[in-house]
Every structure is written in C-alpha cells, then in structure tokens.
C-alpha positions as CSV (number, residue, x, y, z in Angstrom):
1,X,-26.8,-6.9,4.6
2,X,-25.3,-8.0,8.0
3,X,-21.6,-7.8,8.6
4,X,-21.3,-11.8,8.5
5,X,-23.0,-11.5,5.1
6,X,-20.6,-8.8,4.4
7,X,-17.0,-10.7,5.6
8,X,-18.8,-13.8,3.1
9,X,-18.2,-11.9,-0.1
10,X,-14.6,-10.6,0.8
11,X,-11.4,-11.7,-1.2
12,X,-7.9,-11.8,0.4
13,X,-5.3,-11.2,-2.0
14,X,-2.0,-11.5,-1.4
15,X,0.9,-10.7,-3.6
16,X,3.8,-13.0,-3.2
17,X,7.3,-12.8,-4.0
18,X,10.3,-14.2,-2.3
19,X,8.7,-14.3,1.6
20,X,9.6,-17.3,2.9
21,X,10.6,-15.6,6.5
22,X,6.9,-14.2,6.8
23,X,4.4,-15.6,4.6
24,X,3.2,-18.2,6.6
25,X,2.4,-15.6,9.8
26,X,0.5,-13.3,6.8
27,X,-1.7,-16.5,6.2
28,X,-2.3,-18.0,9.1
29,X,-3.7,-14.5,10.4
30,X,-6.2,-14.4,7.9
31,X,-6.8,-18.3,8.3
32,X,-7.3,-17.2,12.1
33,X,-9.4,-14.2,11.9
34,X,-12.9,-14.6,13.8
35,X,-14.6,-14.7,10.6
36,X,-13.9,-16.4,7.6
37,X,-13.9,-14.6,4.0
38,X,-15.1,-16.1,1.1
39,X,-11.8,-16.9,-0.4
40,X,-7.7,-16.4,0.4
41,X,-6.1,-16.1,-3.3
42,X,-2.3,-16.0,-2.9
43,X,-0.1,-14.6,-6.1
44,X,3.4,-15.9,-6.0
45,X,5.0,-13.4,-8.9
46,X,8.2,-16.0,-9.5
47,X,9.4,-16.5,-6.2
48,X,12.8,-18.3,-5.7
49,X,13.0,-19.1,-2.2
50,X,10.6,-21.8,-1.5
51,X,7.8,-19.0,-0.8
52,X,5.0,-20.8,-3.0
53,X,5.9,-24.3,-0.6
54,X,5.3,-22.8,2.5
55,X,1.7,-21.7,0.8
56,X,1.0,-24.9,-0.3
57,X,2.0,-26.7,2.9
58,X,-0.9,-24.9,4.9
59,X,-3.9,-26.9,3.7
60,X,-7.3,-24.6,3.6
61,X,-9.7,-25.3,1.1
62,X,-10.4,-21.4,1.1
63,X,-6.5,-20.8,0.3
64,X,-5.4,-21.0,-3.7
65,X,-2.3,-20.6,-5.2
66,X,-1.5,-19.0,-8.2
67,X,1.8,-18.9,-9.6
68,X,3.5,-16.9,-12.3
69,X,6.4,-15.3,-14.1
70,X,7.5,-12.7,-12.2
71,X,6.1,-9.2,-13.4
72,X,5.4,-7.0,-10.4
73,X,3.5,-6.5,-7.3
74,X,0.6,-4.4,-9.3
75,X,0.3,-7.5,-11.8
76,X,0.5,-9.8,-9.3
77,X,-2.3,-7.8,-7.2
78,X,-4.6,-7.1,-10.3
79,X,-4.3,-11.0,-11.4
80,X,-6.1,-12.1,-8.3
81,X,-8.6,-9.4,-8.4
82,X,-9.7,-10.2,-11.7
83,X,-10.2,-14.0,-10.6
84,X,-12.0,-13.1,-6.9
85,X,-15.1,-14.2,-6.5
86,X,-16.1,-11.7,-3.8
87,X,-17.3,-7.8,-4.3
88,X,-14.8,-6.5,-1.8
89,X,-10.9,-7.2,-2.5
90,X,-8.9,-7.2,1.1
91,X,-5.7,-6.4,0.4
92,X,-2.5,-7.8,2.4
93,X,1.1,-7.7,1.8
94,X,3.1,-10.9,2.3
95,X,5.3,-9.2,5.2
96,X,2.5,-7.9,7.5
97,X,-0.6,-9.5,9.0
98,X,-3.7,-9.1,10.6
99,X,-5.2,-9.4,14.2
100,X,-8.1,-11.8,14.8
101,X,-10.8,-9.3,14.4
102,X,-9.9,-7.2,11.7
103,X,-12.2,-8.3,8.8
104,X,-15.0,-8.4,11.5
105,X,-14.6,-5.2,12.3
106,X,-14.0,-3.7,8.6
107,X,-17.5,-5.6,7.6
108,X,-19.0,-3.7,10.1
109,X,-17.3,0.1,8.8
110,X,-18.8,-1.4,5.2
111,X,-21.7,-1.7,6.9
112,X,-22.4,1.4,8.2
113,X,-20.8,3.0,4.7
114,X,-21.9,0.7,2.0
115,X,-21.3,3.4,-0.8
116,X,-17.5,4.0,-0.5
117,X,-15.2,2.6,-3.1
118,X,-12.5,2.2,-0.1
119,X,-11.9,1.2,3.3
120,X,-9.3,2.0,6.0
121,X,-8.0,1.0,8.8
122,X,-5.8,2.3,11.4
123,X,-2.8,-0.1,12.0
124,X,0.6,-0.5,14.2
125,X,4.3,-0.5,12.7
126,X,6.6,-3.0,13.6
127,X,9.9,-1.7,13.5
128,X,11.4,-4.9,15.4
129,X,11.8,-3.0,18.5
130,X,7.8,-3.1,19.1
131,X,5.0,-1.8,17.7
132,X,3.8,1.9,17.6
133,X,0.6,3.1,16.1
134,X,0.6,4.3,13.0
135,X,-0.4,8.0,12.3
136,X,-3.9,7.7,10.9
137,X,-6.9,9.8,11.7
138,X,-8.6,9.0,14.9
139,X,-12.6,9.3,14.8
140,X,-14.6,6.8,12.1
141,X,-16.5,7.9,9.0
142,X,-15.9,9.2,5.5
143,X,-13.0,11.0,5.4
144,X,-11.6,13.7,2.8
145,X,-9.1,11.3,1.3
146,X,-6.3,14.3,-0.4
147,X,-6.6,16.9,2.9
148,X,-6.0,14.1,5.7
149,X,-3.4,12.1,3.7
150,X,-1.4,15.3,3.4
151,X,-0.9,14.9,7.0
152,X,-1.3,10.9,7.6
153,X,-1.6,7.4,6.5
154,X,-5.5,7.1,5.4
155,X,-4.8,3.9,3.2
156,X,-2.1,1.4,3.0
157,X,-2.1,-1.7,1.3
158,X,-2.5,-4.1,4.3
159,X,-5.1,-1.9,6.1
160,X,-7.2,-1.1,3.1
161,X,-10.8,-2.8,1.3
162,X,-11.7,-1.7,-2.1
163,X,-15.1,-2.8,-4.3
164,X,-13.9,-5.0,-6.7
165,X,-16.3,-3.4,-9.4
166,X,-14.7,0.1,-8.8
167,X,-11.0,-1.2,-9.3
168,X,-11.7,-3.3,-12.3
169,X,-13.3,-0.1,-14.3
170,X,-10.0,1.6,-13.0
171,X,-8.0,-0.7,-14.4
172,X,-6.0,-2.0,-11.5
173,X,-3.0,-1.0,-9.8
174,X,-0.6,0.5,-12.7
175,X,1.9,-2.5,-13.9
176,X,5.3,-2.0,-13.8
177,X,5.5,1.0,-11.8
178,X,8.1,0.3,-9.0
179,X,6.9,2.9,-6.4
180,X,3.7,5.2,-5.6
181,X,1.7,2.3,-7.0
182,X,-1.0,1.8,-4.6
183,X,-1.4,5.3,-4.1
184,X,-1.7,6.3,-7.8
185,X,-4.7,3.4,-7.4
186,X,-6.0,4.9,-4.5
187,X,-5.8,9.0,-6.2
188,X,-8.4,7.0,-8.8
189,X,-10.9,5.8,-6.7
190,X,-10.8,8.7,-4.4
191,X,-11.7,11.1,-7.2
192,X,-14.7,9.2,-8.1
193,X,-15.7,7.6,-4.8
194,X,-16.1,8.2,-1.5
195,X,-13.2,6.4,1.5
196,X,-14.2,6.0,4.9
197,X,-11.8,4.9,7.7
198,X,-11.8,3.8,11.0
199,X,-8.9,4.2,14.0
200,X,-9.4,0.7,15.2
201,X,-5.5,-1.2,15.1
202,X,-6.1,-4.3,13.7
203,X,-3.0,-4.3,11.3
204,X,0.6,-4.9,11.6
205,X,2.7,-3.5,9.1
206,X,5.9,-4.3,9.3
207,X,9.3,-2.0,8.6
208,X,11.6,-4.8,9.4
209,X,10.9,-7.5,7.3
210,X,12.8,-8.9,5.0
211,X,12.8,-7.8,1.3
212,X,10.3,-4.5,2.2
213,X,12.0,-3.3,-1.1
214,X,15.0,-2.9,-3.1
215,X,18.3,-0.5,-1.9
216,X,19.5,-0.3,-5.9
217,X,17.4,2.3,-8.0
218,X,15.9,0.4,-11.0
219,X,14.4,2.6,-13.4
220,X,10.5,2.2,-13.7
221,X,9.6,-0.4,-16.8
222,X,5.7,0.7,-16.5
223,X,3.4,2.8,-19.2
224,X,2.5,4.4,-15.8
225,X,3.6,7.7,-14.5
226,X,2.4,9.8,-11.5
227,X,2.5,12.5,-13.8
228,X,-0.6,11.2,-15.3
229,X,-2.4,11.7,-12.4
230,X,-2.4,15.9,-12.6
231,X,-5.6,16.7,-13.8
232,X,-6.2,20.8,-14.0
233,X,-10.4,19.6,-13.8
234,X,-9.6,18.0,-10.4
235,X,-9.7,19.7,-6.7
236,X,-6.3,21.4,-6.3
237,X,-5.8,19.3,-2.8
238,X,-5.7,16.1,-4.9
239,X,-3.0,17.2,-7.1
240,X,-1.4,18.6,-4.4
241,X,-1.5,14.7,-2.7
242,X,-0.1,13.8,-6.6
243,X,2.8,15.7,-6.4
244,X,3.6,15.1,-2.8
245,X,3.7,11.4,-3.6
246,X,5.5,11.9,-6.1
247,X,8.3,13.9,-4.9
248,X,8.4,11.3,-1.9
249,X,9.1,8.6,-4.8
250,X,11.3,11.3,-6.3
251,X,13.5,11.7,-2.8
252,X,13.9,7.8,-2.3
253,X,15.1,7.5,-6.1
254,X,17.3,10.3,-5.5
255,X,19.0,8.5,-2.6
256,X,19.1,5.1,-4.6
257,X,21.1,6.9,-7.9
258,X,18.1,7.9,-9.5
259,X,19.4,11.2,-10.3
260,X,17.7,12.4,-13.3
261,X,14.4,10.9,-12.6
262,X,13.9,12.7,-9.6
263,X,14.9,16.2,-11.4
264,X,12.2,15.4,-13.6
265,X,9.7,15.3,-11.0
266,X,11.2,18.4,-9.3
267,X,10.2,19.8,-12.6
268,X,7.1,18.7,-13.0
269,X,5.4,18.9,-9.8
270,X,7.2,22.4,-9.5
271,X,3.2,24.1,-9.1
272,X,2.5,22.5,-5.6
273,X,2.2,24.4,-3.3
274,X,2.2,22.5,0.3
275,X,5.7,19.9,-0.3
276,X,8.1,22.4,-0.6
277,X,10.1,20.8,2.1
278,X,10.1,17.5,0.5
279,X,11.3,19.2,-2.7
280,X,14.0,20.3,-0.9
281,X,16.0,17.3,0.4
282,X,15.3,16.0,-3.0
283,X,17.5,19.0,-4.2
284,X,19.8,18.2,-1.5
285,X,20.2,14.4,-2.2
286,X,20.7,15.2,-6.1
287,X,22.9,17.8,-5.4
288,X,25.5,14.8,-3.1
289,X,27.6,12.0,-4.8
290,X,25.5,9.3,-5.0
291,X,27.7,7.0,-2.8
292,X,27.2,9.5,-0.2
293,X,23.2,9.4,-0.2
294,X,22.4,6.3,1.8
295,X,24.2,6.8,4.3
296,X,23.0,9.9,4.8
297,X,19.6,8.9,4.2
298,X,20.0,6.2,6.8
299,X,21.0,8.7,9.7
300,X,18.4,11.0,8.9
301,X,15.2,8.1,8.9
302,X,16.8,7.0,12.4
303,X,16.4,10.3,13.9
304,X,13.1,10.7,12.2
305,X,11.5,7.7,13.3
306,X,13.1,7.7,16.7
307,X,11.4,11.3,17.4
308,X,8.8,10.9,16.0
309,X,7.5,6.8,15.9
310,X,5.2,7.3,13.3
311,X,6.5,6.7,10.2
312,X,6.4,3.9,7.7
C-alpha cells in the first residue's frame, strides 16, 4: 500500500462545540493539506455561537456536518467514528490545526508501521506569544507508550491516528468523562497494540484559544472512571501512567473546587510509585480555601511554562 493509497482511506474528525473564533483555520488546514483524505466529518455537539455556519459556509464535497444535542467531546468523537468510511480515524480538535504536510507525512509513519493501533506526531504549542515545540520524543519508530509518556507528550488528540477497527472493539472514547478522556482511550489501545511516533512538527496545538476548557469544576456525569483502568495483570509502568493521569485530573479538579474527588484519587492511586510529586500539590491545593486555588494555580503555570516552554 503506498502512502497516497494510505492518506485515501483516512477520516478527519473533528469534534465541535462553540468555536466560532477557530474552526474555520482547523478546516481550512485540513482542506489545504497536500493530500486529500477520504473524508472531513465535522461533529457540532450543540453549539450556540454560530460554529455549525461557519462549517457549512466552506463548501467541500469531502466536508459533512453532523449536528447534535450536546453530550460531550467523547460522544461527539465516537459519533463520527462509527460513521467514517476510512480504516484510519485522524483526529483534530476544533482549536488547533494542521500544517500542509502533516497527513502526507503520517501516511508515510503508517507506512513504514502498518501494524500499530496508534500514531503520533510531534507538534508545536501556541501559547499566543509563538510557538514552541512540544516535548515529544525525538527519533521515529515504535515507541513504549507508558515509559516515554511518563516523561512526554507521545499522543494528543490533534497529533494522533488510530485504526478505526481497534477503537470500535474498544468502545470509543469513554462518554461523559470531562477530563483524562483521550488518554484513558489511548491506555486501551496501548495495552493491546503497538504506537509508533514520529518528531516531525506538523501540528499546532493551541493553549490560547478560546474555550480550551471550563475554569468551574463540574462533577464527571460518565459510567467512566480512570480507576477502571488499574489492572493488577497489566505492566506496572502502565498503571503507573493510570495514576499519573489521574492525579493530574485530580490536581486541576482540586484547583477548580473539586475537593473531595481529588481526595478520592489521592486514595486510590496511593500505590504509584513515580507521581509522588504530583500527589503532593494535590494535597497542597485541597489543603487551601478554594477561592484561593486559581490564583495560585495561575502563578505557578506562568512560571512553569515560562522556564520551561514545554507544557500544554
């Protein structure tokens, strides 16, 4: 199969809610790229601000639109994915957006590893002060999913190719759950399937969009728990990547109000082993008055990302 052949039976989906500021630059980079896929399928999950227009303005007879009530980002995702045509789902994120060579250059890294389940690709962050490379691993080929994403970004939604096949036997990306969904998604393939990458920048994601994701804690409405995900059969580094996400989700929950749902993963996930740290400003934020914790939340991810530039 040549990598032409390949881009021919790639879907894009694109989950859509309330992106009127961005949505159009999302499309119009796919609509660009140097070769076409098979089919764009934009999800607009109830959006209110003239989103779904702006789609339908932009005439491409490889561009559909589906509309429905709003029910989250995973059902949104998993909708289009069960109507795709193509064997490889390319996921993008209404916010960020794609250089002109990206699919070309992922058919060829399918190519070359046409049994993994997932693909990634190295990307830049847009902070709206310019873009910095994300930290990603930097040679090509099957990577060990759980050790290197203990240390970096191997998969992100708008940088990442799954098989179709694989996700649909996996059920999807778990509905309702408001955080840590794409990676409990990705913890499932990567336990039965192998990922490869590849550091080529072809991505934009972007930190300063609008609507990125919401300030007020909202407690999860989902059947779904990253608890679900700790399996005592499974390698100790993938539950090790479990509870790390999960006491990420934990920390921004804490800062939002979410109090007692990020004691409960403290609880939980007490066995790991390699996030102490993270545990520990969770501890701190549950231990401040909640109207305290953005604002000090907000200092601390300034000085992060301004020593360090890395960060999404």
């Amino acid at each position: 199969m040549t990598a032409t052949s390949i881009i021919s039976e790639i879907s894009v989906v694109i989950p859509l809610y309330n992106k009127a500021a961005e949505i159009e630059r999302a499309l119009r980079s796919v609509l660009e790229q140097s070769v076409q896929p098979c089919e764009v399928i934009v999800v607009d999950d109830g959006s209110t601000d003239g989103s779904a227009e702006i789609v339908e303005r932009i005439a491409s007879p490889i561009v559909r639109l589906v509309r429905q009530t709003n029910a989250g980002v995973s059902a949104a995702r998993n909708r289009a994915i069960e109507m795709a045509a193509g064997c490889w789902i390319a996921l993008l994120d209404g916010d960020d957006w794609w250089q002109k060579d990206y699919l070309a250059n992922m058919a060829w890294l399918i190519k070359r590893y046409p049994d993994c389940g997932a693909y990634g690709s190295g990307f830049y962050v847009d902070s709206g002060r310019g873009l910095v490379v994300g930290d990603t691993p930097q040679s090509e080929g099957v990577v060990d999913f759980f050790e290197e994403s203990m240390q970096r970004y191997v998969l992100i939604p708008s940088a990442t190719i799954v098989r179709r096949d694989l996700v649909m036997q996996l059920g999807g990306f778990p509905v309702g759950m408001r955080m840590g969904e794409d990676q409990y998604l990705w913890t499932r393939i990567a336990r039965v399937a192998d990922v490869a990458f590849t550091p080529q920048t072809n991505v934009v994601y972007s930190r300063a969009a609008s609507n990125r994701s919401a300030s007020i804690y909202r407690p999860e409405q989902s059947k779904y728990s990253l608890e679900d995900l700790y399996d005592e059969s499974a390698s100790e580094i993938s539950n090790e990547y479990v509870a790390r996400v999960a006491l990420g989700k934990a920390l921004v929950e804490s800062v939002r109000g979410g109090t007692q749902a990020a004691q409960r993963a403290l609880d939980f996930f007490a066995y790991n082993k390699m996030s102490h740290r993270i545990a520990r400003k969770v501890r701190f934020f549950n231990s401040l008055p909640t109207f305290m914790r953005p604002a000090i939340s907000a200092i601390y991810n300034w000085l992060a990302w301004t020593i360090a530039r890395k960060g999404i």
